[in-house]
C-alpha positions as CSV (number, residue, x, y, z in Angstrom):
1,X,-14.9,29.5,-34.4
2,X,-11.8,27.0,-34.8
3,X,-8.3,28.3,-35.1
4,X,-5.8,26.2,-37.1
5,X,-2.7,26.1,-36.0
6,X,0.6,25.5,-38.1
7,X,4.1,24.8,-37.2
8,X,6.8,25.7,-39.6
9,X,9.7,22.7,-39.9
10,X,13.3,23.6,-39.2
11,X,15.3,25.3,-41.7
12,X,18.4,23.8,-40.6
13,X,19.1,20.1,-39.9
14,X,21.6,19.7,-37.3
15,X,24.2,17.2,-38.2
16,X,26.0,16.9,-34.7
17,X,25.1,13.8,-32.4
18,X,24.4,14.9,-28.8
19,X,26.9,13.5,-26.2
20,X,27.3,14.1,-22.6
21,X,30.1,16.1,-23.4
22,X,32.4,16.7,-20.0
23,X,35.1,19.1,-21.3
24,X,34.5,23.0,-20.7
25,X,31.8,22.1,-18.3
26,X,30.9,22.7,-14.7
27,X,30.6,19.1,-13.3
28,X,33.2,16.5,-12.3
29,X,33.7,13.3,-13.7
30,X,32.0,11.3,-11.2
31,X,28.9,13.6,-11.8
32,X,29.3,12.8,-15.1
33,X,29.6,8.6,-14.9
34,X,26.9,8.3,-11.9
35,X,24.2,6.3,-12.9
36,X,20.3,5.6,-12.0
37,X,20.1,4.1,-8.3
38,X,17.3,2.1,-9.6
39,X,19.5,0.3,-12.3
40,X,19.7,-3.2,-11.6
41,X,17.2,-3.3,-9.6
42,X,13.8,-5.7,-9.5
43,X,10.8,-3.8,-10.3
44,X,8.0,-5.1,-8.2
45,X,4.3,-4.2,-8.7
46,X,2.6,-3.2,-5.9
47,X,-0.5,-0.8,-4.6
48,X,-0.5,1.3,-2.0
49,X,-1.4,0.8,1.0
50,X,-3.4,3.8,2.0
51,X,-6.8,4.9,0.9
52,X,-9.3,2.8,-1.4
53,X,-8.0,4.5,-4.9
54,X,-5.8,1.7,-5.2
55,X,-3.1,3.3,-7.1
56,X,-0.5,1.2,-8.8
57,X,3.3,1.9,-7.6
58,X,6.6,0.6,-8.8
59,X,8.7,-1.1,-5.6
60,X,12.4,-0.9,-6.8
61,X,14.8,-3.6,-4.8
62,X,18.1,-4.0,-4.9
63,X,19.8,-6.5,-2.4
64,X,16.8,-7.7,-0.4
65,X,16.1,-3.8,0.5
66,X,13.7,-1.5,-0.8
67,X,15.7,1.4,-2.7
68,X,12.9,3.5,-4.2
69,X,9.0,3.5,-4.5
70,X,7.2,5.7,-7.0
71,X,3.9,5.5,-9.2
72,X,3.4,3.2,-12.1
73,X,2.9,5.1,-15.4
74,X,1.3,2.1,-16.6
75,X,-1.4,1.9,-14.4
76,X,-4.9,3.1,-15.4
77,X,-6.2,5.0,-12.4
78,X,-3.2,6.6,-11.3
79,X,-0.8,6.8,-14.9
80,X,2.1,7.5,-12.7
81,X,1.2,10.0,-10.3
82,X,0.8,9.4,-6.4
83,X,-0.7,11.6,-3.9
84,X,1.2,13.0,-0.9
85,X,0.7,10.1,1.2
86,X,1.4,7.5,-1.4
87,X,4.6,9.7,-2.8
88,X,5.7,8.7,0.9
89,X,5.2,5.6,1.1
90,X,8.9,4.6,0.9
91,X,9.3,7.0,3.9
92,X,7.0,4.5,5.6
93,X,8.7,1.3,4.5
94,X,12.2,2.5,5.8
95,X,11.8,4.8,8.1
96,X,14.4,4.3,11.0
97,X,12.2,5.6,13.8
98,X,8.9,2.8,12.4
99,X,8.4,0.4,15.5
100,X,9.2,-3.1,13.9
101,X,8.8,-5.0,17.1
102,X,5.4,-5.6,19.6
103,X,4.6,-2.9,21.7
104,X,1.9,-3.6,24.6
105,X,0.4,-0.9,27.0
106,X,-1.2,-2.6,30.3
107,X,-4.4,-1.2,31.1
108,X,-4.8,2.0,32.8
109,X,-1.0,1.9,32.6
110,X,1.4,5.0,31.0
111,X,4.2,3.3,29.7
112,X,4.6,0.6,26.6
113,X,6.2,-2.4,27.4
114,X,8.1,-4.9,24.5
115,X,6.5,-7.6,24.2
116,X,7.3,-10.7,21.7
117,X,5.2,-11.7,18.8
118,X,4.5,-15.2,20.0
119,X,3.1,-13.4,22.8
120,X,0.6,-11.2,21.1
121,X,-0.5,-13.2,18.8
122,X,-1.6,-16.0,21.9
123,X,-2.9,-13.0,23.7
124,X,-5.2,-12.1,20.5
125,X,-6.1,-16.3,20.4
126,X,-6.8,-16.0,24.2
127,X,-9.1,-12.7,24.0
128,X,-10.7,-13.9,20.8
129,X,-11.8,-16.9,22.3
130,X,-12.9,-15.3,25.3
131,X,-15.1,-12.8,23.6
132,X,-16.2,-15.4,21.6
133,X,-17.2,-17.4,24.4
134,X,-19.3,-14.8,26.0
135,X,-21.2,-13.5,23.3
136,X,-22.3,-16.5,21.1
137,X,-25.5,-17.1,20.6
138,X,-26.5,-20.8,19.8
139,X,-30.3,-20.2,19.6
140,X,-33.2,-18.1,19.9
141,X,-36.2,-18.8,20.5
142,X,-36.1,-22.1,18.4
143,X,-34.1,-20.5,16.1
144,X,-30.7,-21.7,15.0
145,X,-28.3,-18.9,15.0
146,X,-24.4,-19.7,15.8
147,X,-23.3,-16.1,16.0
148,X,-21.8,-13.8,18.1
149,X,-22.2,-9.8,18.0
150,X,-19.5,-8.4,20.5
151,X,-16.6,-8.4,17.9
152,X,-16.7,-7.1,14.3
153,X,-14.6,-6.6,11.8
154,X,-14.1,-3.4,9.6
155,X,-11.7,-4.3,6.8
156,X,-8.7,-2.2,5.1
157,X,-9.5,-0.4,1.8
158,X,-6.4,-2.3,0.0
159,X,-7.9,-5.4,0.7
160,X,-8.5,-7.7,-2.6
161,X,-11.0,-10.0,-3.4
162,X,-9.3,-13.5,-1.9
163,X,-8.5,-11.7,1.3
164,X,-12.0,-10.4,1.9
165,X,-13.3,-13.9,1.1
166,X,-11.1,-15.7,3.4
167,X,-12.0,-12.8,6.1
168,X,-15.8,-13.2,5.6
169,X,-14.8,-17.3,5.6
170,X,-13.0,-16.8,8.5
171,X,-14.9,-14.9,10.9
172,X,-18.9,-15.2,10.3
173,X,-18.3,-19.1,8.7
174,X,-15.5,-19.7,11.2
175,X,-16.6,-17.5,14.9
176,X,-19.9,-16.4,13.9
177,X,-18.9,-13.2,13.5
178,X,-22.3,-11.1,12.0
179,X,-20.7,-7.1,11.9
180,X,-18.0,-7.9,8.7
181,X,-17.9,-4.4,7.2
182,X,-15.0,-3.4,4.6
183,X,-14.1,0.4,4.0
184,X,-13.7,0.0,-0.3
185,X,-17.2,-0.7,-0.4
186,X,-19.1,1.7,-2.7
């Protein structure tokens, strides 16, 4: 059984236009003439950056800086809403306390040391090449294989296309890499 329901149309028309009216009211002035903190600012598309959803956010910036970070109402898989982790994700981005600089721990070691980036990334080069160098495997048994199995790869689920082809390019093309595995696969 279906029920029908029916809305009955105002009776009265109201005449008055609705202002922000600031006389006989319990705010100030400058309560009154504050403004969005998101006006003039460029909105950036973006996704975030934490599971394999892949929900769509809005990235606000004003001034170089990110000012606010919330989810796109225009996107199809999320239409606007973000989940705990993603509704932080401005937290994350300008967070006073985030480590923006190299940390390195020595082995066995219990302290972290800073390190500079030019550092680590020859440091990464250097153990890369070493792995490399101890586990590739030219051929077997008359076989031609150029790969290596010591080092894979496990990829991040907000990786897109281009960046998983230049990985897979990269690493089994490039070092022979055979483990290439990425988390967004379904």
């Amino acid at each position: 059984m279906s029920t029908v329901m029916s809305f009955k149309k105002p009776t009265r028309k109201s005449t008055r236009v609705r202002e922000r009216a600031t006389q006989n009211q319990p705010f100030s002035q400058n309560s009154v003439n504050k403004t969005a903190r998101i006006k003039g600012a460029t909105e950036v598309h973006s996704i975030c950056p934490y599971c394999a959803v892949g929900c769509s956010q809005l990235v606000y910036v004003k001034g170089g800086k990110i000012i606010d970070i919330e989810g796109n109402p225009g996107s199809p898989i999320n239409a606007g809403k973000l989940c705990p982790k993603g509704a932080n994700t401005f937290q994350l981005s300008t967070n006073p306390h985030r480590v923006k600089h190299v940390m390195y721990r020595a082995p066995f070691s219990d302290k972290w040391e800073r390190r500079p980036l030019a550092w680590a990334m020859d440091r990464i080069a250097q153990l890369t090449k070493e792995a490399r160098e101890e586990g590739f495997v030219e051929t077997r048994d008359g076989t031609l294989l150029n790969h290596m199995t010591n080092v894979m790869s496990l990829g991040g689920a907000t990786m897109d296309n281009e960046e998983n082809y230049l990985i897979k390019k990269l690493l089994n093309g490039g070092l022979g890499v055979v483990p290439i595995e990425n988390q967004a696969r379904i």
